[in-house]
matplotlib code that plots the C-alpha trace (Angstrom):
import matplotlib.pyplot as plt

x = [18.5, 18.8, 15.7, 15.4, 14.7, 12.5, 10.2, 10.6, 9.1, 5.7, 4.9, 2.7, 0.6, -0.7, -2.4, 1.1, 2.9, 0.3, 1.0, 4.7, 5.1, 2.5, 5.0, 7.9, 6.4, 5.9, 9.1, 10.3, 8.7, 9.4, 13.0, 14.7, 16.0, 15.6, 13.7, 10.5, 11.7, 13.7, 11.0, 9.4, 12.2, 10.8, 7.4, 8.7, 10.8, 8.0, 6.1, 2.8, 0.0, -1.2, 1.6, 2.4, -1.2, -1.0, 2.2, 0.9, -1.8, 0.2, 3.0, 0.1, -1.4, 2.0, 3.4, -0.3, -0.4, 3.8, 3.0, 0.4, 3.0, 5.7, 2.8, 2.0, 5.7, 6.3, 3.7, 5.1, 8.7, 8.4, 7.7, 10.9, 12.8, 11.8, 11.8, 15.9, 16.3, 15.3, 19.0, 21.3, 19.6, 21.1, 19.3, 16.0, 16.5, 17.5, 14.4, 12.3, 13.1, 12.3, 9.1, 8.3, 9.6, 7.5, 4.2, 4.8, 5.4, 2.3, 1.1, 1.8, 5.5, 5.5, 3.7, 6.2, 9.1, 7.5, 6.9, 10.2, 11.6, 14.2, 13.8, 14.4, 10.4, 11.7, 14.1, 11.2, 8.3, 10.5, 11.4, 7.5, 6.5, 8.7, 8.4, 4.9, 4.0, 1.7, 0.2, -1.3, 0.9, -0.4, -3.1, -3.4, -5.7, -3.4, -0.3, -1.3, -3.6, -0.2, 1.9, -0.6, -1.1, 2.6, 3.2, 0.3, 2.9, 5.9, 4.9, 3.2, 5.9, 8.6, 5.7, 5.2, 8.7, 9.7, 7.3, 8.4, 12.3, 11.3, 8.0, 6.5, 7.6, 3.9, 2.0, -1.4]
y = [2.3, 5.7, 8.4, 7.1, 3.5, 4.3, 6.5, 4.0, 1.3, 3.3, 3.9, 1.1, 2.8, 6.1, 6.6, 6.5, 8.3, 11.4, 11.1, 10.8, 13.3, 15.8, 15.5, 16.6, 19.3, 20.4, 19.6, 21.4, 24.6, 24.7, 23.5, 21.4, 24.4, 22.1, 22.5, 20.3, 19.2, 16.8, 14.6, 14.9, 13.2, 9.8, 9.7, 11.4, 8.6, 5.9, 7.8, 7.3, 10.4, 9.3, 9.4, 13.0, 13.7, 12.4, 14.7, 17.9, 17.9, 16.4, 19.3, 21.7, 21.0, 20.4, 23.7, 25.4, 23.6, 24.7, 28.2, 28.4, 27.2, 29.2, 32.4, 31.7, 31.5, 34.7, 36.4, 35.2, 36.2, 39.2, 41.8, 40.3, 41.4, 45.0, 45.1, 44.1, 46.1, 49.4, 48.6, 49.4, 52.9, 50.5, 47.5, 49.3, 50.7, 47.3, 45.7, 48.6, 48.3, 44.8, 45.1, 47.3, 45.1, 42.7, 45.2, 46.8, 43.4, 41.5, 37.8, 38.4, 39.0, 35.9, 33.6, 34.9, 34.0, 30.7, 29.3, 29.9, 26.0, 25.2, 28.0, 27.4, 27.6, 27.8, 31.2, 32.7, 31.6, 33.0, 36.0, 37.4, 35.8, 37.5, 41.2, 40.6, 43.4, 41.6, 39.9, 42.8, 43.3, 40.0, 38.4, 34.7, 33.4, 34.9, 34.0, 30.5, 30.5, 31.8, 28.9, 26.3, 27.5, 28.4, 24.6, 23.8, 26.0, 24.3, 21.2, 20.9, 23.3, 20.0, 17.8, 19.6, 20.6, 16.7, 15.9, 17.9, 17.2, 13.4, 12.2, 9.1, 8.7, 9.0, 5.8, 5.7]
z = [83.8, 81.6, 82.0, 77.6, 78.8, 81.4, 78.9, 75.9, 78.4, 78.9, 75.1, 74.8, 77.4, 76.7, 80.1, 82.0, 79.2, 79.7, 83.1, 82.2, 79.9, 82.3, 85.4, 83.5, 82.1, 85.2, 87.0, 83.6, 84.4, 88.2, 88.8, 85.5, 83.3, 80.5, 77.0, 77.2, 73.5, 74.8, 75.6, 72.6, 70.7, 71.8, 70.5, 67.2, 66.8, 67.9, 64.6, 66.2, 66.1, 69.3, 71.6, 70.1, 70.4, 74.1, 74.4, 73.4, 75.5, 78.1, 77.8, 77.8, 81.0, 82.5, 81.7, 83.3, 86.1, 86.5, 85.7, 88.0, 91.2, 89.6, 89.6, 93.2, 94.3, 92.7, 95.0, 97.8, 97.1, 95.0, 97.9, 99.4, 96.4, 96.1, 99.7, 99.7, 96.7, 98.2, 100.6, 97.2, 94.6, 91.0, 92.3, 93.3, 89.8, 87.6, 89.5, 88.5, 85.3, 85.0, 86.0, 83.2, 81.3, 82.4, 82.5, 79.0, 77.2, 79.5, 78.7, 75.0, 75.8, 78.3, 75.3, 72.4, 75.0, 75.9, 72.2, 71.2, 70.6, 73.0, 75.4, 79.2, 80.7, 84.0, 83.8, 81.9, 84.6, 87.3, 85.5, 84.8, 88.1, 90.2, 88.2, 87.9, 90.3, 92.7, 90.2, 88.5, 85.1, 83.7, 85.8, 86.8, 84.1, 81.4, 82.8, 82.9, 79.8, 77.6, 79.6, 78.1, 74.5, 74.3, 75.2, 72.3, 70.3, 71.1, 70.7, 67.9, 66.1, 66.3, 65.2, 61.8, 61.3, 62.2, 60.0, 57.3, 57.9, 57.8, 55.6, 56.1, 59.7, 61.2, 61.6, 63.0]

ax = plt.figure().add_subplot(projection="3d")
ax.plot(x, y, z, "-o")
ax.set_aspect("equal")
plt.show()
């Protein structure tokens, strides 16, 4: 049975769609380099404001709680990298200058990035998590806090443009 048919059976319940659409979300930002607007298709098509009410805040909270794994991965992994870095003088200096990439454009860069429609969340998440310099260039709260508003973003950006591409489509 195709991933469509499986979601398309759960719309009539919008408990196990939340918890549907909330597990991708985060499988999305940990390991499936795949734009969350994919999902969204199906409840745009269904027309009904509660199942894309039920997936915004679902893709919300999905994309915090993956940011916040993604964050603590990259604490754990990031000394590895500058320590292996330090073996080569141009990769000691590319991972340098990622990281001030990643300190001069701080959760507001990370939260620009992250509402752009169709961008990967999981090259992104890695990216600031792992040139996040311990942590310190954007902290926890705001790295997961731009994840979550940038999925608000996202999601309800295809919901008003869908909207607007195609009146008349939403049904209580």
């Amino acid at each position: 049975m195709p991933i469509e048919d499986i979601i398309r059976s759960f719309l009539g319940n919008p408990v196990v769609f939340f918890l549907l659409a909330f597990g991708l979300s985060v499988l999305i930002a940990i390991i499936l380099p795949i734009p969350v607007e994919l999902f969204l298709v199906i409840p745009f098509e269904e027309g009904s404001a509660t199942l894309m009410a039920v997936a915004l805040v679902a893709v919300a909270f999905g994309k915090a709680v993956g940011a916040w794994l993604v964050f603590l991965l990259g604490l754990k992994v990031e000394g590895a990298i500058y320590k292996w870095s330090a073996r080569a003088e141009w990769i000691a200096k590319v991972v340098d200058a990622l990281g001030r990439f990643v300190r001069r454009t701080g959760a507001i860069g990370l939260y620009i990035l992250l509402s752009i429609p169709l961008m990967s969340d999981t090259a992104v998440l890695y990216f600031y998590a792992l040139f996040n310099k311990e942590g310190k260039a954007i902290d926890e709260r705001l790295f997961i806090a731009s994840n979550f508003l940038a999925g608000v973003n996202r999601v309800a950006l295809v919901f008003i443009l869908g909207l607007t591409l195609f009146p008349g489509l939403l049904k209580p």
